[in-house]
C-alpha positions as a Python dict, from the first residue, in 0.01 Angstrom:
ca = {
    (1, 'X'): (0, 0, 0),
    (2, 'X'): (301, 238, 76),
    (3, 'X'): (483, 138, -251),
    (4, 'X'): (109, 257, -470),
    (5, 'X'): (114, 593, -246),
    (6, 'X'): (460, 631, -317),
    (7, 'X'): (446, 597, -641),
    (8, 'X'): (127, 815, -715),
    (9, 'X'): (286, 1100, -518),
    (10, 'X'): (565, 1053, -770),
    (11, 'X'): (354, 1034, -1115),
    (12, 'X'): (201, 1360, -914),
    (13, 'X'): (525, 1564, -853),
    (14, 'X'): (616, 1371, -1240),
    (15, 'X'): (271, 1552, -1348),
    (16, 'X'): (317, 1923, -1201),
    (17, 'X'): (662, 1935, -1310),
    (18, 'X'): (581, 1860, -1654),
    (19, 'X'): (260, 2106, -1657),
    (20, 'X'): (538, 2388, -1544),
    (21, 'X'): (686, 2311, -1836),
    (22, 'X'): (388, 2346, -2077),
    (23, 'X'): (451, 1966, -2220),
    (24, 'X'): (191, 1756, -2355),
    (25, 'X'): (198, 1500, -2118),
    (26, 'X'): (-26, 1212, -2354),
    (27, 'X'): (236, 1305, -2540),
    (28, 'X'): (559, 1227, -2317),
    (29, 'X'): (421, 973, -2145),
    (30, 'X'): (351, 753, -2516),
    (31, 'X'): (656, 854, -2621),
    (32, 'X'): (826, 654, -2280),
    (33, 'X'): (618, 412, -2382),
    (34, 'X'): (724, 380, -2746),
    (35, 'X'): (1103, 366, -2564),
    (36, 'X'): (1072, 93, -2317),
    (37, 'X'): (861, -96, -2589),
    (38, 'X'): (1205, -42, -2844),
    (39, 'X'): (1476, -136, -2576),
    (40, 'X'): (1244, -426, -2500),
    (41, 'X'): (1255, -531, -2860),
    (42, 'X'): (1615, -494, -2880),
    (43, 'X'): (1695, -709, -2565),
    (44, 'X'): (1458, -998, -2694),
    (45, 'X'): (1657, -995, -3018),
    (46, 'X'): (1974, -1013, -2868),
    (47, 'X'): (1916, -1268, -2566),
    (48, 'X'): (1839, -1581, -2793),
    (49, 'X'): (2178, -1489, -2942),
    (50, 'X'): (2349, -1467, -2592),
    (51, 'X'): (2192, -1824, -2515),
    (52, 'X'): (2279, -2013, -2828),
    (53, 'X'): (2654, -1883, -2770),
    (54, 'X'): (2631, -2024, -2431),
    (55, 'X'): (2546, -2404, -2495),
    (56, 'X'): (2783, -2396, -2785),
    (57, 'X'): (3029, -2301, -2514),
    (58, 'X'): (2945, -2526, -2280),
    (59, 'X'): (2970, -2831, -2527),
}
């Protein structure tokens, strides 16, 4: 219960800051999005990699 009240109080101070600044927030906040979705994508595409070089080492 702390950790949700922390965190709101956070997307809060996140959310005033941002309004000081005149951004969109929709905006900002789909762009993070779009980020974490990309370095996602790119860590899926190299871990198979990683684990293929691994049992070859192994053998």
């Amino acid at each position: 219960m702390r950790k949700i009240s922390a965190m709101l109080k956070h997307l809060q101070n996140t959310y005033t800051k941002l309004r000081r600044t005149h951004v969109s927030i929709p905006q900002t906040i789909f762009e993070d999005a779009t980020k974490h979705k990309n370095e996602i994508n790119d860590y899926q595409k190299i871990q198979p990699i990683n684990k293929f070089e691994s049992k070859n080492e192994r053998r």
